[in-house]
C-alpha positions in Angstrom: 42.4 296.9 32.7 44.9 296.1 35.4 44.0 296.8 39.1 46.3 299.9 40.3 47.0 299.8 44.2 46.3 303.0 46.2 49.8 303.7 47.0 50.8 303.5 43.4 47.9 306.0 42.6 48.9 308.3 45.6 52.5 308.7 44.0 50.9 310.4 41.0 52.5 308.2 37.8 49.1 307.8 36.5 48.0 311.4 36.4 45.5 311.4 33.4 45.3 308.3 32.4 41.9 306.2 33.1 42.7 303.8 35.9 41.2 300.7 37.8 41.3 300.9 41.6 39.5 298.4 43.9 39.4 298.2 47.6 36.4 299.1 50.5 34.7 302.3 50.8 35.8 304.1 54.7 33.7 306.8 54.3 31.1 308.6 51.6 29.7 312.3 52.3 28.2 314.1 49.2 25.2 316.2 48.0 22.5 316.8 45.3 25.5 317.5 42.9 28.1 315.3 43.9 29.3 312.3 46.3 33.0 311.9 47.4 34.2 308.2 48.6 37.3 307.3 50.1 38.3 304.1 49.2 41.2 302.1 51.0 43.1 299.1 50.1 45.6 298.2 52.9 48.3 299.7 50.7 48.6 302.5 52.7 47.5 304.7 55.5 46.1 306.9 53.4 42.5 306.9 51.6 42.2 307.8 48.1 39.2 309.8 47.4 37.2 308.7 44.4 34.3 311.4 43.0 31.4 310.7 41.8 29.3 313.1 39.6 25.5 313.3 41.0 24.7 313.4 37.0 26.5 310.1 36.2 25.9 308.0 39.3 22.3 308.4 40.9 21.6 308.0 44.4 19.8 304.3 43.5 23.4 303.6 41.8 25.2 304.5 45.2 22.9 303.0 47.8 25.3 300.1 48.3 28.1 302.0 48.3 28.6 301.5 51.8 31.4 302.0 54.7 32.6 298.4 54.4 31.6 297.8 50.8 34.1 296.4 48.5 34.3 298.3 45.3 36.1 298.1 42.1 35.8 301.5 40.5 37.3 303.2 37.4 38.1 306.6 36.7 40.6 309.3 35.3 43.0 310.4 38.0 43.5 314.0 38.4 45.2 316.5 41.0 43.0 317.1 43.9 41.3 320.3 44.3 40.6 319.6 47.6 42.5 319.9 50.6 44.0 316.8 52.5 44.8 314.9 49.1 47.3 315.6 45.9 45.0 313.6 43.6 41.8 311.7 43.2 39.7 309.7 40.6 37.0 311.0 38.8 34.5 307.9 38.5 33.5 306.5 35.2 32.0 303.2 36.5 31.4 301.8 40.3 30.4 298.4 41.0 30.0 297.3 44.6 31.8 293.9 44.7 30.7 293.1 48.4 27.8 294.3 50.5 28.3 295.8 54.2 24.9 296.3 55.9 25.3 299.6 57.7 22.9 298.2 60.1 25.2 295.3 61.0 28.9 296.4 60.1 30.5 297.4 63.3 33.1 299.6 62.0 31.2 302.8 61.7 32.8 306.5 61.1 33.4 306.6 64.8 35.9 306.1 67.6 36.3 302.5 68.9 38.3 301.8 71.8 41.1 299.0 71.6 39.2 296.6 73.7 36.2 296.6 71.5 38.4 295.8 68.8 40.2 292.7 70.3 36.6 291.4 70.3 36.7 291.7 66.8 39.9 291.3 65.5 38.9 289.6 62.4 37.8 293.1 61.3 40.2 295.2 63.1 43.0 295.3 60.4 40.5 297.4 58.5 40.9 300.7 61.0 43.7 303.1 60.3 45.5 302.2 63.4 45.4 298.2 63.1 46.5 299.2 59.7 49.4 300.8 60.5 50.2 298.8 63.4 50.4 295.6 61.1 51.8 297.3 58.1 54.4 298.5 60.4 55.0 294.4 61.8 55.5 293.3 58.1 58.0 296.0 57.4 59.5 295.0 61.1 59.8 291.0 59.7 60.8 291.8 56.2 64.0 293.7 57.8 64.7 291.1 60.7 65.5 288.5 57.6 67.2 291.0 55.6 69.6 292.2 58.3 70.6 288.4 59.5 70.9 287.6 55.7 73.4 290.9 54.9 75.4 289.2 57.9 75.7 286.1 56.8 73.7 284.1 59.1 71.7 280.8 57.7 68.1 280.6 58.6 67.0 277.5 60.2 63.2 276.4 61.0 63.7 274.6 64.6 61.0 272.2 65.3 57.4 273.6 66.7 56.7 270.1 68.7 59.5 268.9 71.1 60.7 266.8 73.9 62.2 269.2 75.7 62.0 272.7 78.3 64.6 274.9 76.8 63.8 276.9 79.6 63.2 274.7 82.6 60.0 276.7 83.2 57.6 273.5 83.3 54.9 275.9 81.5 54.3 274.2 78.3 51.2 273.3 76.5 51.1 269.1 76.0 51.0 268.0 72.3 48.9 264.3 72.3 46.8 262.1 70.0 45.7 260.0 72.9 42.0 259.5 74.0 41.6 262.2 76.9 38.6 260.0 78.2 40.4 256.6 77.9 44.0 257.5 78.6 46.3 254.7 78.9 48.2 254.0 82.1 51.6 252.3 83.3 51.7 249.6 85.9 52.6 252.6 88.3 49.4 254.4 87.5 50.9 257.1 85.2 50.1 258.2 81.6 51.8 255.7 78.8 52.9 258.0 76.9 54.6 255.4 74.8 51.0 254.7 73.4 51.2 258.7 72.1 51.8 259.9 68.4 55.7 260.6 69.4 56.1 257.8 71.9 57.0 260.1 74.8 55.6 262.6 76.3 55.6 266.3 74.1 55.3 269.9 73.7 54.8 272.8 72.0 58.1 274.6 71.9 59.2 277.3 74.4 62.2 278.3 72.8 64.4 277.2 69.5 67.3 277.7 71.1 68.6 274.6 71.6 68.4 272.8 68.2 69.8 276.5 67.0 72.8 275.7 69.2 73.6 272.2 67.4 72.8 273.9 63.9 75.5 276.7 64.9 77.9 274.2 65.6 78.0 273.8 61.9 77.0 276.8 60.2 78.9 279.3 62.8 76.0 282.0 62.6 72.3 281.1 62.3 68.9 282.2 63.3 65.6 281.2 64.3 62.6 283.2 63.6 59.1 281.3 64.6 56.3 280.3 67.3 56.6 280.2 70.5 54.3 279.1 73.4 54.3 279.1 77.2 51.2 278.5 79.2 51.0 281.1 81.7 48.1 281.6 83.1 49.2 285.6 83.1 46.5 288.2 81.9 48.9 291.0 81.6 49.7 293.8 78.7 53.1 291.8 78.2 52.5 288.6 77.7 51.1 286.1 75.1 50.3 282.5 75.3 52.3 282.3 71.4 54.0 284.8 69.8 57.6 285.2 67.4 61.2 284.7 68.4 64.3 285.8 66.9 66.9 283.7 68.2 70.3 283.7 66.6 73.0 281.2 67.3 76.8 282.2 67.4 79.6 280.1 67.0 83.0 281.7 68.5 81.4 284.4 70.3 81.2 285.9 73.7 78.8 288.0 76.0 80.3 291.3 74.2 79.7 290.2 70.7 76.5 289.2 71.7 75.4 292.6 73.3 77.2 294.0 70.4 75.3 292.5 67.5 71.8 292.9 69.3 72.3 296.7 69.6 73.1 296.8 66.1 70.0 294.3 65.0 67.5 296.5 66.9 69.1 299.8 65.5 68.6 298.1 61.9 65.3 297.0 62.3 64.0 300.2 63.9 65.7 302.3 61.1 63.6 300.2 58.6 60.6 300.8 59.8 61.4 304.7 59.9 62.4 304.8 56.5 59.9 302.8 55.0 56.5 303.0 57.1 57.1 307.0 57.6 53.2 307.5 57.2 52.1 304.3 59.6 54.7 306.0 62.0 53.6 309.3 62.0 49.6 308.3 62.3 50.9 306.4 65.3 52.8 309.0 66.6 49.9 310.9 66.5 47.9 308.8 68.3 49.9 308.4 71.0 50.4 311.8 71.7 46.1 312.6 71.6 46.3 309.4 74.1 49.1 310.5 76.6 46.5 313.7 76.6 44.2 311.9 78.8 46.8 311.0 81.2 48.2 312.2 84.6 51.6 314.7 83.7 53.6 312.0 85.6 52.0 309.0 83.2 52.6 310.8 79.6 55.5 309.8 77.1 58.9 312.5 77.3 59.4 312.0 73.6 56.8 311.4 70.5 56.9 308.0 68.8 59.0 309.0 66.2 61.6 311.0 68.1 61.7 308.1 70.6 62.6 305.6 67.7 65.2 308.1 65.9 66.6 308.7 69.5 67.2 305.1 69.7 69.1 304.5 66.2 71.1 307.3 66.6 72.7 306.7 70.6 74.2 303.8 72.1 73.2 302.0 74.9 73.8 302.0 78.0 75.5 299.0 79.5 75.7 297.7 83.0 76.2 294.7 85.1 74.1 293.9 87.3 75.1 294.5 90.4 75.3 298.0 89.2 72.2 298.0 88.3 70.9 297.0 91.7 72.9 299.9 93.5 71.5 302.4 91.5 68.1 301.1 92.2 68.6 301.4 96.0 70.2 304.4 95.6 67.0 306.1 93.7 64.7 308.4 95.3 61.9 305.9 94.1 63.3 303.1 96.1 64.0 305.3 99.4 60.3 307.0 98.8 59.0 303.5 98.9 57.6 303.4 95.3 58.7 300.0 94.1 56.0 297.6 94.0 58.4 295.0 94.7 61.7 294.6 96.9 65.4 295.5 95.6 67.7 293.5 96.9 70.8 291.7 95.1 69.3 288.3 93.7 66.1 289.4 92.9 65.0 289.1 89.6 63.8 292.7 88.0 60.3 293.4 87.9 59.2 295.3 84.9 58.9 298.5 87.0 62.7 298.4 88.0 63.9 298.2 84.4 61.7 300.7 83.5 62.8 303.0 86.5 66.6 302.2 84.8 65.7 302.7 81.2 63.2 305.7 81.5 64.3 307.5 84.9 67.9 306.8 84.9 69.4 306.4 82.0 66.6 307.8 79.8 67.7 305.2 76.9 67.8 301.7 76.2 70.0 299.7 78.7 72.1 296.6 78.4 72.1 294.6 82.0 74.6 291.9 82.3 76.2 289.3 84.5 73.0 288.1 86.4 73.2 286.0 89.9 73.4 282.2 88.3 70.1 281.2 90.8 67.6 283.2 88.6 69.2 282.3 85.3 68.8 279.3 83.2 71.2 276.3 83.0 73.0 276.7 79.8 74.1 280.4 80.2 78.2 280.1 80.7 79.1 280.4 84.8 81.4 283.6 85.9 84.7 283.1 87.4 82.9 284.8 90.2 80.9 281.4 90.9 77.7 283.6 91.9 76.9 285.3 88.2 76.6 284.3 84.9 77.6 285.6 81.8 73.3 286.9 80.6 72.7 289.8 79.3 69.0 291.5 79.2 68.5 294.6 76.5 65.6 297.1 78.6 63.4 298.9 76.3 61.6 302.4 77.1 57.9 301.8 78.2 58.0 297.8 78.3 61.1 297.0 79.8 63.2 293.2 78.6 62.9 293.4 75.0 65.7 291.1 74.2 67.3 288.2 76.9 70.6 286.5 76.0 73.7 285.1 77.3 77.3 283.5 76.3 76.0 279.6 76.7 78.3 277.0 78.9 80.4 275.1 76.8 82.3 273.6 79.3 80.6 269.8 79.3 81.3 269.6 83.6 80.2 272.5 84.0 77.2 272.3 81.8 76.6 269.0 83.1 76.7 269.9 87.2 73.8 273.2 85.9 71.5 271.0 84.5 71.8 268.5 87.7 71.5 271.7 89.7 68.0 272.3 87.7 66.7 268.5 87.9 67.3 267.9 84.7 68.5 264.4 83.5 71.7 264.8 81.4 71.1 261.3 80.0 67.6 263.4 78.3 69.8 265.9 77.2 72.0 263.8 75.3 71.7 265.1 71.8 72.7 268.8 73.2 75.6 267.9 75.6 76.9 265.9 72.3 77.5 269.6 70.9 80.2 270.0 74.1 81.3 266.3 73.4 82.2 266.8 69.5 84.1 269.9 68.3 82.2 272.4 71.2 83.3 275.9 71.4 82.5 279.1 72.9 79.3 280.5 71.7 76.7 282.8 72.3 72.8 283.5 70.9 69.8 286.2 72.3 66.2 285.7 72.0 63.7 288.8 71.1 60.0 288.5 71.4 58.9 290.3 68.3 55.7 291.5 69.2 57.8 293.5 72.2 59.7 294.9 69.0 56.0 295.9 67.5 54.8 297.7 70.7 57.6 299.6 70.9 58.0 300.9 67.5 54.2 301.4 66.8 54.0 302.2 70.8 51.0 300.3 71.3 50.2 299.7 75.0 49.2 296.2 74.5 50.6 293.2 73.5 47.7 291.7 72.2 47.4 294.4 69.9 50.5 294.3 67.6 49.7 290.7 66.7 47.0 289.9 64.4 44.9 287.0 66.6 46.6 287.4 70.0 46.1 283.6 72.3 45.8 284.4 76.1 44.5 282.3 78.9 40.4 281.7 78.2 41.1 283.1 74.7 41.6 281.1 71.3 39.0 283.0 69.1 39.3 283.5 65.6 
């Protein structure tokens, strides 16, 4: 008999017929007549109750049919005469494929807090709200291909290990095959790295945006969709030490067009999620709101998950330079009532608590900043007439702030060339890339989006580390 999955069985196409379901027992309540166990295959949010007659199935024959057990039952499906379910499979045979020693499996019929389950997250996919939360970051990847691919764009894998700092940041984690106790060393005392794997020195990648650059100087319109690492030593709810990046690369675009098609990506990919993880969404919504129960009036969310996300796909946002952006911060009530953590002043890069003042005070949507002071922004984004900005662009999220950073790049070769000297970088390094300005260059633009800032906010997790399956932090690389 072929293995039907619970979702299948949930839609009711199988109504009388004898069935074969397998998956792991959540829960199992019963009495001298009769024991009911809901079994759950990862199909769903949603249990599917199986019962078991007390005159067929003995309580020796159940013993092992334990929260965590793996079981592979068949049974006649009929409508439920319950409440909380539409059907349910009356059990002809049980076998327990996989013990779970009650004594020993941690995921009881109990609360656990988020913390207890980062510590084991090699379980924690098998709760109803790691369930969701994951179910809903497939459905969230699934749509980030299918949009670029209804546009056109050409998918391109950009290298994990490289030579270079797309970002200038310095914080990269060192990629070597040379003895750590016997390193070799240069006349001048420093590490030969021309003894390494790669012959120079290399990393793990910060960014594909640069060999995306060269590959849309040939394709017009492709995207990136992989690892990323920095090593920050920051223990924060944001930030990861690797997560995902979508980075497209644009050929003939400007800042507008940029702005314009990441609007419409996140729009797409949000909608996706709401039309095809409605349960996942609503359990999470749920959630949420029991959570923002618990906190201050001043801390709680203004709109449910769900309303939140529909509010999003259905307004536009809000766009603003800047400068703009810094006047209305002074301006605010919050700023004169001295309830900034950190200083507004023009130049300063925004801490997460300004764009979130903007997005969820001010504007109450999602907000497109642009035209950032050159200083605080990398090398290659494309220099304003103004000779103080540059042509970036930053897309603010309700409750985590940046979501998406961007910015029409510098295809001017001087002018790209005088930047990187600017940043002590070597052009002569950066050969391969400036050849893109040398050769054919035109204007161009690309974003970057950290997907697992996508996954908090649609599933509105408050952590990071819990909307990817085996987050990596600083002290942290278990599992």
């Amino acid at each position: 008999m072929q293995r039907i999955k619970v979702k299948d069985l949930l839609t009711g196409a199988e109504l009388g017929k004898e069935v074969l379901l397998k998956g792991w027992v959540r829960t199992k309540r019963g009495n001298k007549f009769v024991n009911f166990i809901a079994v759950n295959d990862g199909s769903i949010i949603n249990n599917l109750q199986v019962v078991a007659d007390a005159e067929r199935f003995s309580e020796e024959a159940l013993k092992d049919v334990t929260t965590g057990a793996s079981v592979a039952i068949t049974g006649e499906l009929v409508q439920s005469q319950g409440k909380g379910q539409a059907y349910e499979v009356h059990a002809n045979t049980i076998e327990v494929l996989g013990k779970a020693d009650p004594e020993t499996y941690p995921l009881q019929k109990k609360a656990h807090s988020l913390e207890f389950l980062r510590e084991i997250a090699h379980l924690r996919f098998r709760t109803n709200t790691f369930g969701a939360v994951f179910r809903v970051r497939n459905a969230l990847a699934f749509a980030v291909h299918k949009f670029f691919n209804e546009h056109g764009f050409v998918y391109m894998h950009t290298p994990i290990v490289t030579a270079s700092d797309a970002e200038g940041a310095g914080e990269m984690f060192r990629v070597t095959t040379l003895d750590l106790d016997n390193l070799p060393r240069t006349e001048e005392g420093k590490i030969n790295f021309e003894e390494d794997f790669f012959g120079r020195s290399t990393n793990l990648t910060v960014s594909g945006q640069m060999e995306g650059e060269v590959a849309a100087m040939a394709f017009s319109d492709i995207y990136t969709f992989g690892p990323t690492f920095r090593a920050e030593n920051s223990n924060t709810t944001r930030h990861l030490a690797e997560f995902w990046m979508i980075e497209p690369e644009m050929a003939f675009y400007d800042l507008k067009m940029n702005a314009d098609l990441a609007e419409e990506f996140i729009r797409y990919i949000i909608n996706h999620a709401i039309e095809n993880n409605r349960e996942d969404l609503e359990f999470l919504a749920q959630r949420q709101a029991e959570e923002d129960k618990q906190k201050p009036q001043n801390e709680r969310q203004e709109m449910g998950l769900i309303e939140k996300l529909e509010f999003v796909i259905s307004n536009q946002f809000e766009r603003i330079t800047y400068t703009e952006a810094i006047d209305i911060l002074l301006n605010s009530n919050h700023y004169k009532k001295k309830k900034f953590q950190y200083d507004v002043k023009w130049g300063i890069d925004l801490q997460s608590e300004h764009e979130r003042y903007l997005v969820e005070k001010h504007f109450k949507k999602p907000v497109i900043v642009t035209d950032y002071p050159k200083d605080i922004k990398a090398f290659y984004m494309r220099l304003n007439d103004d000779g103080k900005t540059v042509a970036a662009m930053d897309i603010l999220a309700p409750g985590i702030g940046e979501i998406v950073g961007g910015s029409q790049r510098e295809e001017r070769m001087d002018v790209l060339v005088e930047r990187m000297k600017a940043f002590g970088i070597e052009p002569e390094d950066m050969w391969w890339f400036l050849d893109t300005r040398r050769f054919g260059g035109c204007p161009h633009a690309g974003f970057g989006l950290g997907f697992e800032r996508v996954v908090q906010f649609v599933t509105g997790m408050g952590n990071i580390r819990d909307v990817i399956p085996f987050p990596r932090t600083p002290k942290n690389a278990e599992f």
